[in-house]
C-alpha positions in Angstrom: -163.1 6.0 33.4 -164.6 5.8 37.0 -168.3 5.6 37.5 -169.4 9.6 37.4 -167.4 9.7 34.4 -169.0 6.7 32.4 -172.9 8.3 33.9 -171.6 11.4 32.3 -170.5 10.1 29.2 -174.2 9.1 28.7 -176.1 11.8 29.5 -173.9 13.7 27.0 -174.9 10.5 24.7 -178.5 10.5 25.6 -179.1 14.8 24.9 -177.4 13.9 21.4 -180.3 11.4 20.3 -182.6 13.6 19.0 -186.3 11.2 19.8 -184.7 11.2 23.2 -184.4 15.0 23.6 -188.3 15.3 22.3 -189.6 13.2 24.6 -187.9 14.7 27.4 -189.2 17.7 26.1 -192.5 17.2 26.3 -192.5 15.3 29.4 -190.8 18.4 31.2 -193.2 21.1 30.0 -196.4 18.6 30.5 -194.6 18.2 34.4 -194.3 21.3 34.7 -198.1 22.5 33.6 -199.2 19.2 36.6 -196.8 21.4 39.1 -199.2 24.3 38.5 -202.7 22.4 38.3 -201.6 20.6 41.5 -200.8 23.7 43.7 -204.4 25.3 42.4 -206.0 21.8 43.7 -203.8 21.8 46.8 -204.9 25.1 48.0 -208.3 24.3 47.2 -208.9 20.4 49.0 -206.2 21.0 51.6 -205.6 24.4 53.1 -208.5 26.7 52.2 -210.4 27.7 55.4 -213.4 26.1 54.4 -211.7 22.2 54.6 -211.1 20.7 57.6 -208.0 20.7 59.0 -208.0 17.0 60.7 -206.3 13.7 59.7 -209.9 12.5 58.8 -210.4 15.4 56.5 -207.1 15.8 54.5 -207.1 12.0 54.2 -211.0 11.7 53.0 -210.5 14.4 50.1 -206.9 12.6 49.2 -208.5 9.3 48.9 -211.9 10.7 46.9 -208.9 12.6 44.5 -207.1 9.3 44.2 -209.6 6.4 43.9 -210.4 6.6 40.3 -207.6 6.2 39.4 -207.7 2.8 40.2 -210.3 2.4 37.8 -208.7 4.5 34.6 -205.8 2.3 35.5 -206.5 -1.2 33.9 -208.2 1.0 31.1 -204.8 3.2 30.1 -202.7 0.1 29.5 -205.0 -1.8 26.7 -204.8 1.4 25.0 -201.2 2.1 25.2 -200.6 -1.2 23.8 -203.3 -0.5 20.7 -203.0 3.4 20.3 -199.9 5.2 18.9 -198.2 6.7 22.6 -197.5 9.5 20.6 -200.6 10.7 19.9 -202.1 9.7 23.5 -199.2 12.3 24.6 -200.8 15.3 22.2 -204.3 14.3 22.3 -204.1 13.6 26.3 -202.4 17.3 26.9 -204.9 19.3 24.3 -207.8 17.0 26.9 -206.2 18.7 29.4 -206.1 22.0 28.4 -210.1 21.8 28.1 -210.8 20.3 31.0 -208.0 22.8 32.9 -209.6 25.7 31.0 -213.4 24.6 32.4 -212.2 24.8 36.0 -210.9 27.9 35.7 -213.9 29.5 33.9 -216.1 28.2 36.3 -214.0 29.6 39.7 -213.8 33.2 37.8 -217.5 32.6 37.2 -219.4 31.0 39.6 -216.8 30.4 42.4 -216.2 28.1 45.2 -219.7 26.1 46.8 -222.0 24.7 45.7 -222.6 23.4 42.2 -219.1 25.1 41.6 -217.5 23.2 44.0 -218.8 20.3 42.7 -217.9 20.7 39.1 -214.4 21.9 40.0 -213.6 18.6 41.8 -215.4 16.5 39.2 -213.2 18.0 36.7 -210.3 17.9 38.6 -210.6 14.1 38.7 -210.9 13.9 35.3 -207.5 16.0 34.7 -205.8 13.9 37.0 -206.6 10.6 35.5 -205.4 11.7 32.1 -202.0 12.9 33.9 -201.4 9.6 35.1 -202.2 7.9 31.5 -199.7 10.4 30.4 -197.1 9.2 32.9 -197.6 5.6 31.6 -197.5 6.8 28.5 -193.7 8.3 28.8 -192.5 5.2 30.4 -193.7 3.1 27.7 -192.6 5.1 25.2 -188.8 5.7 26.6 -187.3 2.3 25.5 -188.1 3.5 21.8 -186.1 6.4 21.8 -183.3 5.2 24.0 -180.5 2.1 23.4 -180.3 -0.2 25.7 -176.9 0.7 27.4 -178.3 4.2 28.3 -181.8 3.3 29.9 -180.3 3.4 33.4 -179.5 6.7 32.6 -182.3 7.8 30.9 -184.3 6.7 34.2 -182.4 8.2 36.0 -182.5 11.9 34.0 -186.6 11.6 32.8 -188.4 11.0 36.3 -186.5 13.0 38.4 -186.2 16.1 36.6 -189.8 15.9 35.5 -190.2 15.5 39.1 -187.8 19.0 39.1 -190.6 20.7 36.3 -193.3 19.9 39.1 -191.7 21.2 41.5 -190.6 24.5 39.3 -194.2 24.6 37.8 -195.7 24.2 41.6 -193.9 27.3 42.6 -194.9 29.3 39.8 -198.3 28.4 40.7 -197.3 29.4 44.1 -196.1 32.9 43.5 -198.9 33.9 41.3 -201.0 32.9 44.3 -199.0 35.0 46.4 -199.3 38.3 44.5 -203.1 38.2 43.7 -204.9 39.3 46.5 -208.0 36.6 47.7 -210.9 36.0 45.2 -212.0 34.0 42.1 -208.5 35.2 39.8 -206.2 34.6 43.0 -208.2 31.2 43.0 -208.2 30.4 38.9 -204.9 32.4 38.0 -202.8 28.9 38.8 -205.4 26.3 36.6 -204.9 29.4 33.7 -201.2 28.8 33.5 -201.4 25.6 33.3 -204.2 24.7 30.3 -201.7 27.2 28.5 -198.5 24.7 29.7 -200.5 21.7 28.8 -201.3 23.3 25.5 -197.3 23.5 24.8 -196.5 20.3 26.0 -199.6 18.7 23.6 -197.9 20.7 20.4 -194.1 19.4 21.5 -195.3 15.8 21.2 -196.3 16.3 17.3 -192.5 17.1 16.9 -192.5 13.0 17.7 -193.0 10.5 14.7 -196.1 9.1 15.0 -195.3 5.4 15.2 -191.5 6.7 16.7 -192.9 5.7 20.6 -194.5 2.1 19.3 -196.0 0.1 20.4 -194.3 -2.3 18.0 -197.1 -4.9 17.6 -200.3 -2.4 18.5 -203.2 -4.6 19.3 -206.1 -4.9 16.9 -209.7 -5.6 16.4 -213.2 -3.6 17.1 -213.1 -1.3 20.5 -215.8 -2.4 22.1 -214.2 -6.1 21.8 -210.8 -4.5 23.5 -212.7 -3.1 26.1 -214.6 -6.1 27.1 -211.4 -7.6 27.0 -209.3 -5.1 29.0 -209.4 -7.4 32.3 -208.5 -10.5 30.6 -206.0 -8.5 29.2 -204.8 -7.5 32.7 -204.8 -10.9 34.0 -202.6 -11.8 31.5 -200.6 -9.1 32.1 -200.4 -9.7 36.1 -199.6 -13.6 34.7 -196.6 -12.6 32.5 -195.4 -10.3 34.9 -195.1 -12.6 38.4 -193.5 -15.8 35.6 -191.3 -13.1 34.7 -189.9 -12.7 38.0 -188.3 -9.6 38.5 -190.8 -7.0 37.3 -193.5 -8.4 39.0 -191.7 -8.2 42.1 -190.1 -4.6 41.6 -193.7 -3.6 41.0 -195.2 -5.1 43.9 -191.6 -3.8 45.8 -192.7 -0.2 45.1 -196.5 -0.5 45.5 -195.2 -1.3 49.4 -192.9 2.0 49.5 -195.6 4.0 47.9 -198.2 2.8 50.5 -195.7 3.9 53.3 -195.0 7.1 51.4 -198.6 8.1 51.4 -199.3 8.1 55.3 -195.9 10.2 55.4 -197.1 12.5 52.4 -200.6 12.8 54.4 -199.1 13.5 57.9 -196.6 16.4 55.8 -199.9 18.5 55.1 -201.4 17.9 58.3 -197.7 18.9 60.1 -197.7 22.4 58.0 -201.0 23.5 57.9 -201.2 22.7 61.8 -198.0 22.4 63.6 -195.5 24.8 61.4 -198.3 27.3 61.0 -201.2 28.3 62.5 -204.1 26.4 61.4 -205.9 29.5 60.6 -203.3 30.8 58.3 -203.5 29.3 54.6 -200.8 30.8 53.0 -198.3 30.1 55.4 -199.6 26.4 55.6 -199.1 26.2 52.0 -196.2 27.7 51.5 -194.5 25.2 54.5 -195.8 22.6 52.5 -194.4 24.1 49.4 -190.9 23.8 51.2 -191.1 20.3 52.1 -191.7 19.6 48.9 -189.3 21.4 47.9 -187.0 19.6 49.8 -188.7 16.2 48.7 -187.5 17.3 45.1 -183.8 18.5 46.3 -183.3 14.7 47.4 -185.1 13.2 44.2 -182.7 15.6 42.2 -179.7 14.4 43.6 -181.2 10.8 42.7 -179.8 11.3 39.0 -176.1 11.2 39.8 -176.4 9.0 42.8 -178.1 6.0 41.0 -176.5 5.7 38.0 -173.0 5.7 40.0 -173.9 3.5 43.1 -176.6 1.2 41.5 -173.4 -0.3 39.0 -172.0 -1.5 41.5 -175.0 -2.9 43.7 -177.5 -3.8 40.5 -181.3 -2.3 40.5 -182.5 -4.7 43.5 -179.6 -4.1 45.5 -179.6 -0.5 44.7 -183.5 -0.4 46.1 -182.7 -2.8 48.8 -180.5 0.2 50.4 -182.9 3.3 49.1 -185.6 1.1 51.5 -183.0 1.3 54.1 -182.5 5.0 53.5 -186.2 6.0 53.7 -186.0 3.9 57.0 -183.6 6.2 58.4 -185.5 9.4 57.5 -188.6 7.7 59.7 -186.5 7.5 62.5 -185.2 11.2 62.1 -188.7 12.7 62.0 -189.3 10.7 64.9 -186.8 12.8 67.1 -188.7 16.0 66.5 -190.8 17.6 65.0 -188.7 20.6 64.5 -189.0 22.2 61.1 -184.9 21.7 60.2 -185.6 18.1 61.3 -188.6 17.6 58.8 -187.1 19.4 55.8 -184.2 17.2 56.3 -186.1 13.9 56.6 -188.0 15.1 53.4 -184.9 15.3 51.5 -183.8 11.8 52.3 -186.9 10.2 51.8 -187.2 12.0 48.6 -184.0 10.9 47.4 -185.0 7.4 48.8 -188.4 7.3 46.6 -187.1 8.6 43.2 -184.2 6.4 43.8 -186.0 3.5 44.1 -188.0 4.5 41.4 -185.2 4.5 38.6 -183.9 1.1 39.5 -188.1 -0.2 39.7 -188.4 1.3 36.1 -185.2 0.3 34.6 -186.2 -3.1 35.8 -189.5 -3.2 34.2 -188.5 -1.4 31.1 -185.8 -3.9 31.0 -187.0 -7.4 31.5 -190.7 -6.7 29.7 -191.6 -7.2 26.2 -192.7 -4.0 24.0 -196.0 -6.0 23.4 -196.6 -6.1 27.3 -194.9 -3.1 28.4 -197.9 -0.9 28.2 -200.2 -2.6 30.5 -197.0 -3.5 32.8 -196.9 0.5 33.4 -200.9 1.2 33.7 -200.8 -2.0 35.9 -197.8 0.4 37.8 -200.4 3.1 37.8 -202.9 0.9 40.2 -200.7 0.2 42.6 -199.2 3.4 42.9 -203.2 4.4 43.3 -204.3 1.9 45.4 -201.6 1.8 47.5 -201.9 5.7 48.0 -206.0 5.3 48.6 -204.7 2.7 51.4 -202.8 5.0 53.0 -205.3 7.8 52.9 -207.5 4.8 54.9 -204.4 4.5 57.1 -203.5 7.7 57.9 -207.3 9.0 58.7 -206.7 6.2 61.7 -203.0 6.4 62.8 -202.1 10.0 62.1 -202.8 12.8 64.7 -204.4 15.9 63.2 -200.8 17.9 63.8 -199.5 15.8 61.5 -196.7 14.4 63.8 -196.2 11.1 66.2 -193.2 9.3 67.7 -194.7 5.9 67.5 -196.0 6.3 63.8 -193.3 7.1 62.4 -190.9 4.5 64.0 -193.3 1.6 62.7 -192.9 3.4 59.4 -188.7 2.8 59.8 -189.7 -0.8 60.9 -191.8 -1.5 57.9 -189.2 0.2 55.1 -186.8 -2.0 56.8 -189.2 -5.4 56.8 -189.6 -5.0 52.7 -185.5 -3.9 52.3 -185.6 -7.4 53.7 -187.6 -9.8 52.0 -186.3 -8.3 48.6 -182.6 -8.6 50.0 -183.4 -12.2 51.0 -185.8 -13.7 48.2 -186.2 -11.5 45.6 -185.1 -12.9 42.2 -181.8 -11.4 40.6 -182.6 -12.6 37.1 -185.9 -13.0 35.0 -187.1 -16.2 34.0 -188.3 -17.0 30.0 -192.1 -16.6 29.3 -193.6 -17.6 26.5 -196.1 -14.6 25.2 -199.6 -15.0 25.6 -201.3 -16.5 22.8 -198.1 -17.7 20.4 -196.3 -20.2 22.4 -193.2 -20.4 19.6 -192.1 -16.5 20.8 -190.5 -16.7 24.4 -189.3 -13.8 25.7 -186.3 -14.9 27.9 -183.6 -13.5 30.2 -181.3 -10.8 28.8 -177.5 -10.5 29.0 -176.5 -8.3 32.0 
């Protein structure tokens, strides 16, 4: 059986496990309700008249909607490790269907400015930082329903076509936009949808068993003990983690692509609100945007056949070694010109490069980390993804022209994809090391058979 054969002999495997299929369930229809949220919140910070259009602006109200999630973070992973994920994934998607729910009652009642535009953002912080506990929360909880043999798979499937639900759930949000003329229900008919999505997706996870997602060993003791403990907890995390070799490095690996992503992600908006469109023109700048995203999630969707057949023969590290390499080449085709064929096609193969990469960074972690740790090696994932994306908002307010588009920028981008496809092709580690587990030196978690 060649290699597309064998990946589709275990998807067909993986759809027949039935805590498999639940979990992907809910994780699509959550995805899907984030799609919606996000294109309400888009519209709103990024391509309303009343923002500015400039790198300085978009990158400002990208960094205010990221930052705190630096913070939530460190937070999420004690309590994936001591809560039941399975309950985080109901509980966290009923939160969000109140806090999704306020927003929009407020825009149909009080509108944009002022105290209302105050309240809107502060809430949508709050919605966001649950989303990304959710995220964590998946990834944690995927090993538990899936064998070992088909994780690869299973990262390959769960990411990318959740990424496929925001994308489907984006556009939904889109249309409705579209066909409601301008006012507070054009503005609040997207954040309605989606508190009835997240309400779905909430429901969906009780079809879970409770203790079905683990965490095995759930961490014990008073609260407010755990949460003055949560950085020590971290710290041993970070320390189990870099002796551990490989996940530390993967992690570190794709806090370096995400940090690159994020000037390109920032200079997208800028280049269709102000260089496809004209700046004055929301809807148009939105809906360009709405195709390079589109795009984006054609190249992460062809990332579930392509990794799973390429990365056996290359292994996760080699497999990202060449996705870096890839999402080099799409910085040197935007650098060309800015035409919009060129961008939609350099959005594809970077998309394909970043979910790509992603699979083999999570198979990696999911792989070579204990269950006990696993939860804060994800939320640990979560603050660098953040970080790194709040560093790029920093960079991008400095390096990116307010059209969004610049020769120069985007072939040091190429140079620094290729500079990290080269110190992981040259010194990363290949195999992880044993560790004993904090605080019981007799259990070592050691290497696994490949």
């Amino acid at each position: 059986m060649g290699a597309l054969g064998e990946t589709w002999h275990d998807l067909r495997a993986l759809l027949r496990l039935q805590g498999f299929r639940r979990l992907f369930a809910v994780r699509l229809v959550s995805q899907a309700g984030d799609g919606m949220f996000q294109v309400g919140l888009a519209s709103l910070l990024f391509f309303s008249p009343e923002r500015a259009g400039t790198a300085a602006g978009v990158a400002s109200a990208f960094a205010v909607m990221l930052a705190p999630f630096t913070i939530v973070g460190p937070f999420a992973g004690v309590f994936l490790d001591r809560w039941r994920r399975r309950q985080v994934l109901a509980y966290g998607n009923a939160l969000r269907l109140l806090i999704t729910g306020a927003m929009a009652a407020i825009m149909l009642t009080v509108g944009l400015g002022g105290s209302g535009d105050v309240w809107v953002i502060v809430l949508g912080l709050l919605a966001l930082s649950v989303n990304r506990f959710l995220l964590a929360a998946l990834s944690a909880g995927l090993p538990r329903v899936v064998a070992g043999p088909y994780l690869l798979t299973a990262n390959s499937l769960t990411p990318t076509l959740g990424a496929g639900a925001v994308f489907l759930g984006g556009g939904i949000g889109l249309v409705l936009g579209l066909g409601i003329p301008p006012g507070r229900i054009h503005d609040a008919a997207a954040l309605v949808c989606a508190a009835v999505v997240f309400g779905v997706a909430g429901l969906l996870a009780l079809r879970l068993g409770r203790d079905q997602l683990g965490p095995e060993h759930p961490a014990r003791g008073h609260l407010a003990a755990e949460l003055a403990a949560v950085a020590r907890g971290l710290v041993d995390g970070a320390r189990y983690l870099t002796a551990r070799r490989t996940p530390g490095q993967a992690l570190l690996v794709m806090g370096a692509h995400r940090f690159l992503y994020g000037v390109v992600f920032i200079a997208a908006i800028l280049i269709s609100r102000n260089l496809l469109a004209d700046p004055g023109d929301t809807t148009a700048g939105l809906a360009n945007f709405a195709l390079v995203l589109a795009a984006t999630a054609v190249g992460g969707a062809a990332a579930v056949v392509v990794t799973p057949v390429f990365s056996r023969l290359t292994g996760p590290q080699g497999w990202i070694v060449c996705m870096l390499l890839l999402a080099a080449a799409s910085q040197l085709l935007l650098a060309t010109t800015p035409a919009r064929t060129v961008i939609f096609l350099g959005a594809g193969l970077l998309g394909l490069a970043a979910q790509s990469a992603k699979i083999a960074v999570d198979t990696i972690v999911q792989r070579d980390t204990h269950d006990d740790i696993r939860g804060r090696a994800f939320a640990f994932f979560d603050v660098l993804y953040n970080a790194a994306f709040v560093g790029a908002a920093l960079l991008a307010a400095w390096a990116v022209p307010d059209d969004g588009w610049s020769r120069g920028l985007f072939v040091a981008l190429a140079l620094a994809y290729v500079a990290v496809a080269a110190v992981l092709g040259l010194t990363g580690a290949r195999h992880p090391a044993p560790v004993h587990l904090s605080g019981d030196p007799a259990r070592v978690d050691r290497p696994v058979d490949r």
